[in-house]
N, C-alpha and C positions, 0 to 999 in steps of 0.2 A: 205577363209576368211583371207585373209590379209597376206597370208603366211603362217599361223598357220595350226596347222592339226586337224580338226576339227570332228569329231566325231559324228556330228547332222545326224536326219537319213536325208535319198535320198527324197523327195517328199514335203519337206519343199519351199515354195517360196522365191525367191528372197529378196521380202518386208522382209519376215520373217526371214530369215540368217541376214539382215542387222540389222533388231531392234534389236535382239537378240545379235548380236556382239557389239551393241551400248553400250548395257547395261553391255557387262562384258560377254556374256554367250558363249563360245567357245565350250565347251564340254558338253554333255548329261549329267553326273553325276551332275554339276554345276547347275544344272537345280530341282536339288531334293531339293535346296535349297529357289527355287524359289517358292512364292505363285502364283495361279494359275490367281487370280485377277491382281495383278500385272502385267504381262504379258499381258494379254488382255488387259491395259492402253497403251500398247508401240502403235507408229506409225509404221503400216504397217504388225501388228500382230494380226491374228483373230483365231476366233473357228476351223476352218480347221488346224492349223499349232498346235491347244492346243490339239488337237486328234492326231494327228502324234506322239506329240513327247509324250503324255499323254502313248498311243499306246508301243512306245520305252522304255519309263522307265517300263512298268511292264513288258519287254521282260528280262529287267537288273535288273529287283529283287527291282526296287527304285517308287518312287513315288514322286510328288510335295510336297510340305511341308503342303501345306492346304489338302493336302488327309490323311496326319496323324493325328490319334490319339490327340486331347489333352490331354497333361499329368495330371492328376488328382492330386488335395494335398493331399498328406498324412493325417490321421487325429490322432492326437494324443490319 
């Protein structure tokens, strides 16, 4: 990806390294920040590539941001 060293796992397509670079996303961990919806909006990024990489972050201990927890308020 563009000279960078990239970190995405191996079985991601084409389409999908490209949208994902579009947006900003170079690296796996980068990605824990990402909501899961959002990414299914890019051109050229489907449910097969949100299972690979969905797949990779629970291998690295992370998750997308929409698979966490909503913080609850406190109640006084």
């Amino acid at each position: 990806m563009n000279g960078s060293k990239s970190n995405l796992p191996e079985g991601l397509g084409k389409p999908a390294e490209r949208a994902l670079a579009a947006a900003g996303y170079s690296q796996l961990e980068d990605l824990a920040q990402a909501r899961k919806e959002d990414l299914l909006k890019l051109h050229g990024f489907g449910p097969k590539a949100l299972r690979i990489l969905d797949a990779a972050l629970i291998e690295k201990g992370l998750a997308f941001d929409s698979d966490l927890p909503t913080p609850r308020k406190e109640q006084d």
